[in-house]
C-alpha positions as a Markdown table, in Angstrom:
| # | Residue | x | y | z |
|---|---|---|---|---|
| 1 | Unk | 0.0 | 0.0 | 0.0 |
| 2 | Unk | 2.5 | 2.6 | 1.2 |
| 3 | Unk | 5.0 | 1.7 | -1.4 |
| 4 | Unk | 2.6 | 1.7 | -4.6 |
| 5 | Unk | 1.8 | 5.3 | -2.9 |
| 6 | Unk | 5.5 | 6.1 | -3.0 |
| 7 | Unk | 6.1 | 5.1 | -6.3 |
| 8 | Unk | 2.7 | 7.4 | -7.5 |
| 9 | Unk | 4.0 | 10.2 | -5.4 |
| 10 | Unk | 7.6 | 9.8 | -7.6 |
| 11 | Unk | 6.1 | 9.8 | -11.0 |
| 12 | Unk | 3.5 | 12.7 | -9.6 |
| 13 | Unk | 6.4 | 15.3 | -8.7 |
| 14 | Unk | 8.1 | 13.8 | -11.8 |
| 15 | Unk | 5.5 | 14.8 | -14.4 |
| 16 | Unk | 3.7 | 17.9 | -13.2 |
| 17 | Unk | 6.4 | 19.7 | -10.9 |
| 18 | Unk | 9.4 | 19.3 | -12.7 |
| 19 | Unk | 8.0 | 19.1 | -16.3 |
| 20 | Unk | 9.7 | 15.8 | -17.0 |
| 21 | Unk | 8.7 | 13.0 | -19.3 |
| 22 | Unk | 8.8 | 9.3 | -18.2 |
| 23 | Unk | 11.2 | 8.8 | -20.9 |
| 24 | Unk | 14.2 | 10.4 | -18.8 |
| 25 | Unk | 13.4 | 7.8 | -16.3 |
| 26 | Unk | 15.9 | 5.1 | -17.4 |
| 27 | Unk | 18.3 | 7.1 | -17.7 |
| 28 | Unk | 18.0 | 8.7 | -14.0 |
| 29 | Unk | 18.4 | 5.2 | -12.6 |
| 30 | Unk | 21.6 | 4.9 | -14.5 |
| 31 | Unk | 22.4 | 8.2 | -12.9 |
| 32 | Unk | 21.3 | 7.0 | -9.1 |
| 33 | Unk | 23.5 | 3.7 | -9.8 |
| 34 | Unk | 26.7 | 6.0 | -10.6 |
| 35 | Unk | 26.3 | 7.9 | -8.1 |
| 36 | Unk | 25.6 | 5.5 | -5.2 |
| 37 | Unk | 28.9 | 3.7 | -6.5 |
| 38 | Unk | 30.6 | 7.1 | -6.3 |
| 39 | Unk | 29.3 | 7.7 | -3.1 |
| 40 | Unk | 30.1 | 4.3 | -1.8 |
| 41 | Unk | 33.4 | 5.0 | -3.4 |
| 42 | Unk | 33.9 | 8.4 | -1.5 |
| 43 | Unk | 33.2 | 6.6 | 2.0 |
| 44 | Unk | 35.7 | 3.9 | 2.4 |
| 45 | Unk | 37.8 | 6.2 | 0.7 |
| 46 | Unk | 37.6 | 8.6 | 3.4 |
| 47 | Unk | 37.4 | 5.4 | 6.2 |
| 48 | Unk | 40.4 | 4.5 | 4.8 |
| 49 | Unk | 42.1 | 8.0 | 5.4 |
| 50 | Unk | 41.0 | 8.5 | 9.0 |
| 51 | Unk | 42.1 | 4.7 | 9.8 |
| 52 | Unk | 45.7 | 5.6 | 8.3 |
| 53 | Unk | 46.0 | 8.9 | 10.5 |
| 54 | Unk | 44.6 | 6.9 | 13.4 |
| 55 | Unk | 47.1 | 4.0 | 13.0 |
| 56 | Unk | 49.9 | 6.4 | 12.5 |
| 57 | Unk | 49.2 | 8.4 | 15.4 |
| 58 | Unk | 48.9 | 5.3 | 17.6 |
| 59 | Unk | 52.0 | 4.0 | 16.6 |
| 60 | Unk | 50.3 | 0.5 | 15.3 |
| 61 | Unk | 50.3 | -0.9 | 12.2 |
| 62 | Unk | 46.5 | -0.7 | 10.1 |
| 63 | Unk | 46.1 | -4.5 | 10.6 |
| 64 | Unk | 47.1 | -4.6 | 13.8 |
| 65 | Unk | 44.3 | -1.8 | 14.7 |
| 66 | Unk | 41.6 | -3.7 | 13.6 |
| 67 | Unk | 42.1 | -6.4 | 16.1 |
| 68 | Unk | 43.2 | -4.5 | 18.9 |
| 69 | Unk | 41.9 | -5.4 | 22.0 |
């Protein structure tokens, strides 16, 4: 129920607030799945950074952080 009204909600705002066809649609996904993999990307990315400052400050080695007691 709520999801079907979701997905009407979506293709509402879609078509008559921002004047867009439901041809674009495809290609938005395509867009979404780019930029979630960026995003996803981005994160360990910047997990990764704060781990290597935190291991160097520490003095330990990365693996050795991870399984610290």
């Amino acid at each position: 129920m709520w999801e079907e009204y979701f997905v009407n909600l979506h293709l509402g705002v879609r078509k008559y607030l921002n004047k867009e066809s439901e041809k674009s649609l495809p290609a938005a996904r395509s867009k979404q799945t780019v930029l979630l993999a960026v995003h996803i990307i981005w994160q360990a990315l910047v997990i990764s950074l704060l781990w290597y400052i935190f291991a160097s400050i520490t003095g330990f080695g990365m693996i050795l952080t991870a399984w610290a007691p």
